[in-house]
C-alpha positions in Angstrom: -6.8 -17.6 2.3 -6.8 -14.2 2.5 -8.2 -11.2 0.5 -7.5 -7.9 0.4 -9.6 -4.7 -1.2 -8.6 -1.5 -1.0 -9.9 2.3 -0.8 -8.8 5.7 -0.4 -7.5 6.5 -3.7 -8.2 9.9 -5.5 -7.0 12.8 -7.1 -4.6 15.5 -5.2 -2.7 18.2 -6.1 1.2 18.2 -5.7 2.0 18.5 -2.1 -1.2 17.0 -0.9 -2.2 13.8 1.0 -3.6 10.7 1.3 -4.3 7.3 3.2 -4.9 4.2 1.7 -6.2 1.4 3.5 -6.6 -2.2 2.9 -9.0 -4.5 4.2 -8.7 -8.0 4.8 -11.2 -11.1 5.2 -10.4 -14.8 5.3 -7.2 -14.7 7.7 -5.9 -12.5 9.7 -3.2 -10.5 8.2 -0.7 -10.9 11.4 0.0 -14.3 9.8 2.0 -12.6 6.6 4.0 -10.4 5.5 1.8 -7.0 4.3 3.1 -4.4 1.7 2.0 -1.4 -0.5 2.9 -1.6 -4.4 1.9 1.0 -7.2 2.1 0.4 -11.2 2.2 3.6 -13.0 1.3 3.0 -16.5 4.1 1.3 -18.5 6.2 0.9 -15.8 6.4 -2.3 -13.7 5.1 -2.9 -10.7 7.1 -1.8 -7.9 7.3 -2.5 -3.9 6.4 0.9 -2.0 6.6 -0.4 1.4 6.4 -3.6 3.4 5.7 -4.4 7.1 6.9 -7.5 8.5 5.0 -9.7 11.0 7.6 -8.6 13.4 6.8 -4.9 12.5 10.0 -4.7 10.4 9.2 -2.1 7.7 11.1 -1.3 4.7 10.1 1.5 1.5 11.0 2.7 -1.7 13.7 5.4 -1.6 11.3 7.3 -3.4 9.0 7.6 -0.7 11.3 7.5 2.3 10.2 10.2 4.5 6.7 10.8 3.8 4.8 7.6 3.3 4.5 5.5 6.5 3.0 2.4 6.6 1.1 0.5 9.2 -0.7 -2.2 10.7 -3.8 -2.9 12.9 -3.5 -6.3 13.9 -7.0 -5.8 15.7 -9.4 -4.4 13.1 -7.1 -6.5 10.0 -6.1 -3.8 8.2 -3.5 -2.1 6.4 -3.1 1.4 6.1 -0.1 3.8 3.3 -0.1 7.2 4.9 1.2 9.5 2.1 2.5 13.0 2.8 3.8 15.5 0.2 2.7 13.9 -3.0 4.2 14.3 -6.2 2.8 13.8 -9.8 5.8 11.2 -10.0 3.5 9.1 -7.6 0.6 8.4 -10.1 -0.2 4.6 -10.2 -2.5 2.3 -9.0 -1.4 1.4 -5.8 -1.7 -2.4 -4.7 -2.4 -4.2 -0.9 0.0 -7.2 -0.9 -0.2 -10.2 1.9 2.5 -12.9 1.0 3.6 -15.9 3.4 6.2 -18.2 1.7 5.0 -19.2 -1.6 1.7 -18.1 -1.3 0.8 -14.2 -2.1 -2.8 -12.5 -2.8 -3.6 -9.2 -3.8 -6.3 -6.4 -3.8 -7.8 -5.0 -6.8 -6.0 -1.9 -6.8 -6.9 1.8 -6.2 -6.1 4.9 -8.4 -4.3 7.6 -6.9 -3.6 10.1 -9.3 -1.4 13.7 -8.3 -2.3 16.4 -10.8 -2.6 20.2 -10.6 
């Protein structure tokens, strides 16, 4: 099975960027389905964007336009470009691998957006 940790998180002000990237060991990841979710605290936790093991990619309409997410198939990884942060993007933000019933996830990184 496969797991999944994270890195890349921090603290930006508005307007800033980052890239998160997930790491995966224990199967390669071009076998499922690979997506980005955040929790911001007391809020659920909610799909940012998903690649498909065709390459089919779907986000948030909240982040439409400057997150882009990728994979590399080759080095099993994951990355969530994200341009032009806003404060509204706060959460810990979640690596996601999911084939038919099965799903595992990272432990999470904090990205926090704060003047």
């Amino acid at each position: 099975q496969v797991q999944l940790v994270e890195s890349g998180g921090g603290l930006v002000q508005p307007g800033g960027s980052l890239r998160l990237s997930c790491a995966a060991s224990g199967s390669k990841i071009s076998n499922y389905i690979m997506g980005w979710y955040r929790q911001a605290p007391g809020k659920q936790r909610e799909l940012v964007a998903s690649i498909t093991l065709g390459g089919t990619i779907n986000y948030a309409d909240s982040v439409k336009g400057r997150f882009t997410i990728s994979r590399d198939n080759a080095k099993n990884t994951v990355s969530l470009q994200m341009n032009g942060l806003k404060p509204e993007d706060t959460a810990v933000y979640y690596c996601n691998a999911r084939r038919g019933a099965f799903t595992s996830w990272g432990q999470g990184t904090q990205v926090t957006i704060s003047s």
